[in-house]
C-alpha positions in Angstrom: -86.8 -10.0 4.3 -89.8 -9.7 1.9 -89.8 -8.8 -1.5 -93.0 -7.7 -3.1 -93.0 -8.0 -7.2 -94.5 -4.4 -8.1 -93.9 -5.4 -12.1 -92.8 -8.1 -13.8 -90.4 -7.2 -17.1 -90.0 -10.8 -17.5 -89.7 -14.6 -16.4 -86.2 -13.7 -15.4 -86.4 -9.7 -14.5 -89.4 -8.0 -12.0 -89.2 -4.5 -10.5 -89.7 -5.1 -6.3 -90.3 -3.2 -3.3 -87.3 -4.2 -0.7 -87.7 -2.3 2.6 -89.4 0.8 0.8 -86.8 1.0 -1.7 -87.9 0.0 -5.7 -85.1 -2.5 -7.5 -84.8 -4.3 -10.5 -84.2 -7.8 -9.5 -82.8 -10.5 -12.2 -81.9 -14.3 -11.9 -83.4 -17.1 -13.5 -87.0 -18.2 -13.3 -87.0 -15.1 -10.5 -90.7 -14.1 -12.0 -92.0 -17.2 -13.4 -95.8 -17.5 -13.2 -95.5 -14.0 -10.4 -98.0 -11.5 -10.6 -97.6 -7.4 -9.5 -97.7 -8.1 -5.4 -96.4 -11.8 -5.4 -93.6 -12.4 -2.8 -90.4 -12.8 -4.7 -88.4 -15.9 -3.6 -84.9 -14.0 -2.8 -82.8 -17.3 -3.0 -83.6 -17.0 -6.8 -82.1 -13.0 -7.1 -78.9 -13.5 -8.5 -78.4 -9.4 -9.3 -79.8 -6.2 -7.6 -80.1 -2.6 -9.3 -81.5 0.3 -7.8 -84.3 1.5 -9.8 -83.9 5.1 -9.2 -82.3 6.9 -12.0 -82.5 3.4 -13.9 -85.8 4.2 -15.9 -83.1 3.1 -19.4 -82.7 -0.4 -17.8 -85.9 -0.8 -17.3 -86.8 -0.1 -20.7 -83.8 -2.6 -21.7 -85.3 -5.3 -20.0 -88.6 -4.9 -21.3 -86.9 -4.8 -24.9 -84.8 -7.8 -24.8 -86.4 -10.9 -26.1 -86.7 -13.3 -23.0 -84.6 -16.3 -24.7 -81.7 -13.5 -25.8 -81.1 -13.0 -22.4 -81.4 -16.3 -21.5 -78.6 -17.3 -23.7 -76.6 -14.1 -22.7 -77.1 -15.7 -18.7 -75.4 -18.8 -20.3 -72.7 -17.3 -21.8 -71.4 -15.6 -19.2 -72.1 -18.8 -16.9 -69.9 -20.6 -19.5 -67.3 -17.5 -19.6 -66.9 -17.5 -15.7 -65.7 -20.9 -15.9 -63.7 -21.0 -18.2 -61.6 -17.7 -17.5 -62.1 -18.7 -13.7 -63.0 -15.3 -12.8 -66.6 -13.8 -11.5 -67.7 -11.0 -14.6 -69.0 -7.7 -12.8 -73.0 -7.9 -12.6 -73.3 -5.1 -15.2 -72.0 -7.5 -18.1 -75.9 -9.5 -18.1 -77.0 -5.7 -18.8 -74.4 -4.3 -21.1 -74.0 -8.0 -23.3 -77.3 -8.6 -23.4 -78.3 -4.9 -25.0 -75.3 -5.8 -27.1 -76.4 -9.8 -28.4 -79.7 -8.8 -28.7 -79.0 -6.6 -31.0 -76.5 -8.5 -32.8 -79.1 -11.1 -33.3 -81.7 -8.6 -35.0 -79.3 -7.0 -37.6 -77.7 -10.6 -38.5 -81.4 -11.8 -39.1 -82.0 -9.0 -41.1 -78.4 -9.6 -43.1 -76.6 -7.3 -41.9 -73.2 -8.1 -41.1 -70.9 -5.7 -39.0 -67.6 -6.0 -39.0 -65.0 -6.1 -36.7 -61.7 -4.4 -37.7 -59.8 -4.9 -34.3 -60.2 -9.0 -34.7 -56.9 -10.1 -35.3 -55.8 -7.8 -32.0 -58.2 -9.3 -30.3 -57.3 -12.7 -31.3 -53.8 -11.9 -29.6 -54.9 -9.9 -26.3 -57.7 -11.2 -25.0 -56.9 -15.1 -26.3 -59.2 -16.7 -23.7 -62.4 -14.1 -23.6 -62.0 -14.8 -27.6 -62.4 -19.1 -27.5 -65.8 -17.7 -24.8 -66.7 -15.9 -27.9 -66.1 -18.7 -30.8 -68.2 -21.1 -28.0 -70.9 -18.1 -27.6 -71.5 -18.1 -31.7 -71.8 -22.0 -31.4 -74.0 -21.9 -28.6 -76.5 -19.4 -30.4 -76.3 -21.2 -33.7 -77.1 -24.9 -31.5 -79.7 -22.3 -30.0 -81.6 -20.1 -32.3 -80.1 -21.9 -35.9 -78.7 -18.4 -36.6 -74.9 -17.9 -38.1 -73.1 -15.5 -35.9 -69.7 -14.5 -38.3 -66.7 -14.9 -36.3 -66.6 -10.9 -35.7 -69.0 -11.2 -33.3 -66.7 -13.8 -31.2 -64.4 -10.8 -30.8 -67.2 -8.2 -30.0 -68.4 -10.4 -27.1 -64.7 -11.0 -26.1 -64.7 -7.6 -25.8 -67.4 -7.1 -23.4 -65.5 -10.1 -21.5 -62.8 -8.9 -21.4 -63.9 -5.4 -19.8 -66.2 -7.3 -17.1 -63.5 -9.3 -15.9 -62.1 -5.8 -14.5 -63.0 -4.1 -11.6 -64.9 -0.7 -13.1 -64.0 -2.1 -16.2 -64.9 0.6 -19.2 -65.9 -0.7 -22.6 -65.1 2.3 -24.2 -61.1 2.4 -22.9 -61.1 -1.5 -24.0 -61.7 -0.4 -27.4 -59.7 2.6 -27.5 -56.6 0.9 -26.4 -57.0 -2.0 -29.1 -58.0 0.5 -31.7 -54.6 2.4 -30.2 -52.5 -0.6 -31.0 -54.0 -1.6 -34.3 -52.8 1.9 -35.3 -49.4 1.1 -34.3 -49.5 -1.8 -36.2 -50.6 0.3 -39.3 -48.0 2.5 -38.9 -45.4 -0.2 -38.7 -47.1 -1.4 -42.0 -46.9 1.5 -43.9 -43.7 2.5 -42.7 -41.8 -0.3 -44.0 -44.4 -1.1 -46.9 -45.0 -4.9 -45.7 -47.4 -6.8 -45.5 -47.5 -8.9 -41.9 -48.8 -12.1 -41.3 -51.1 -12.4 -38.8 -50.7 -15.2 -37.3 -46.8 -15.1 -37.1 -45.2 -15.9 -33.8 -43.2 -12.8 -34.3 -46.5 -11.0 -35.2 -48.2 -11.8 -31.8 -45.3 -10.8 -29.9 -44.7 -7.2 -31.3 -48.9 -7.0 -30.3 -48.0 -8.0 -26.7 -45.7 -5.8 -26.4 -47.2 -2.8 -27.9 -49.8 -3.6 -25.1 -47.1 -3.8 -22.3 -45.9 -0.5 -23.6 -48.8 1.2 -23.5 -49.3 0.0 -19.9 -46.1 -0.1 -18.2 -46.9 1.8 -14.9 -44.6 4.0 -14.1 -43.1 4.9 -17.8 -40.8 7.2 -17.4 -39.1 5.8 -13.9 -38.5 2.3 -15.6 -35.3 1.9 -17.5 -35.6 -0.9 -20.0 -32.2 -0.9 -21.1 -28.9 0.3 -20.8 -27.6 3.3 -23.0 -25.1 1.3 -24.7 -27.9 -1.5 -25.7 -29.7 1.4 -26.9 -26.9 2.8 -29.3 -26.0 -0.3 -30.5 -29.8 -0.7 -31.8 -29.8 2.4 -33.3 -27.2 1.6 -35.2 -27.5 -2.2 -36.0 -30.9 -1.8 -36.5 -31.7 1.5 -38.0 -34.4 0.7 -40.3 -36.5 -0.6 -37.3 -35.6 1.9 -34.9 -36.8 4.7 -37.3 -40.2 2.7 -37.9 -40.5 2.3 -33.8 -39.8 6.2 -33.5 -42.7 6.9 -36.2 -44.7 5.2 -34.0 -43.7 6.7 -31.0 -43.9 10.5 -32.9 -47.6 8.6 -33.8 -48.9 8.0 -30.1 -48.0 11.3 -29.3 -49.6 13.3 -31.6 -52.6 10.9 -31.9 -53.1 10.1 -28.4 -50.7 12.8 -26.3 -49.2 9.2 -24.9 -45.2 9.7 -24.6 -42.9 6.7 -24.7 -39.8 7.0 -23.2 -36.6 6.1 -25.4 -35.6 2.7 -23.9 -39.1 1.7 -24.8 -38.4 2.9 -28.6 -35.4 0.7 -28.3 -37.2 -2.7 -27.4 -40.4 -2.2 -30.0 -37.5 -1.3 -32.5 -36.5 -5.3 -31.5 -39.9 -6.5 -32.2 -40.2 -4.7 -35.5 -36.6 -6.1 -36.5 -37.5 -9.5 -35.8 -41.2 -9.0 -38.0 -39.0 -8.0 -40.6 -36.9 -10.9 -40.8 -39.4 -13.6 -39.7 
């Protein structure tokens, strides 16, 4: 199969013609010292996209400084280790765009921060010690500071890539989703939590295996009488777990059945007395 370069974006990206068909082809070195009609050596193509309908990619690639997406291509090599998992071939894309950019505001001093990090922290533990690696690795790198916020963005984009048809967006929206819950515990009972209580990191887990739980309303966590006897023994934290509940559904139309009330209404009880 011959692969004829038709325009190089860069030492490690270069537009071909494969069997009539234009792609963007990406691996490393894949365009070193290649000229527009050089064969392309395909044992050196470690991603494929069809360039048709792709004209933003192109333009992406193009944009990215080389050694940005370099160190992304490390990062992720270092990530797939560690989580021993293959990431989907649109996180060298979609992290790139994102550490590029992250690069160019922090060297003009602009910090963004991350308000979903202590979630994160909890969720997605692993993609998150990827991300405190990835800030070390820029810093030994490019000399540049990375806060710790941008650990949990990038553990973020790891964490979505891991899944098949993985959406960034949903990522986001259910951590964003549980952070709320957490606020409304937090106001609700007028406490302050500590965040890195054991009894903390639970009530996250399980707000996440709540929101989750296939089949919600077939599954019967508990028996009636449990149920009573939590409502009772525990009032104060079965009212704060039916704000919440009242909160997902108005917020986010997501209904949680009453035994599920019943077992975050344990969570918060514990929290309380921790």
């Amino acid at each position: 199969m011959t692969m004829k370069a038709t325009k190089i974006l860069n030492n490690n990206a270069v537009i071909i013609n494969d069997q009539g068909q234009e792609k963007i082809a990406i691996g490393g070195g894949v365009a070193f010292n290649k000229n527009k009609n050089d064969i392309i050596n395909p044992a050196k193509i470690e991603k494929l996209f069809v360039l048709e309908g792709n004209e933003k990619l192109e333009r992406l690639l193009l944009r990215i400084p080389e050694e940005h997406f370099i160190l992304c291509e490390e990062i992720i090599a270092y990530a797939e280790e560690q989580l021993q998992t293959k990431m989907s071939s649109h996180i060298l894309l979609g992290l790139s765009d994102h550490l590029s950019f992250a690069i160019e505001r922090e060297e003009q001093g602009i910090h963004l921060k991350n308000k979903l990090i202590q979630e994160i922290k909890i969720l997605y533990r692993d993609e998150f010690k990827v991300g405190l690696w990835a800030i070390r690795h820029i810093k030994d790198k490019l000399g540049l500071e990375m806060p710790i916020d941008e650990a949990a963005f990038i553990a973020l984009h790891l964490h979505t890539m891991k899944l098949e048809g993985g959406d960034l967006r949903e990522t986001i929206r259910e951590t964003t989703i549980i952070r709320n819950m957490v606020e409304v515990i937090k106001t609700t009972l007028d406490i302050s939590i500590k965040e890195d209580d054991l009894a903390y990191e639970r009530l996250i887990m399980h707000l996440r295996f709540a929101l989750n739980r296939p089949n919600r309303y077939d599954v019967h966590v508990m028996d009636n009488e449990m149920l009573t006897m939590i409502q009772h023994k525990f009032k104060t934290a079965f009212n704060c777990a039916k704000r919440v509940s009242k909160h997902l559904c108005d917020a986010h139309g997501i209904q949680l059945p009453e035994e599920e009330v019943g077992y975050i209404s344990l969570h918060i009880e514990r929290l309380r007395n921790y």
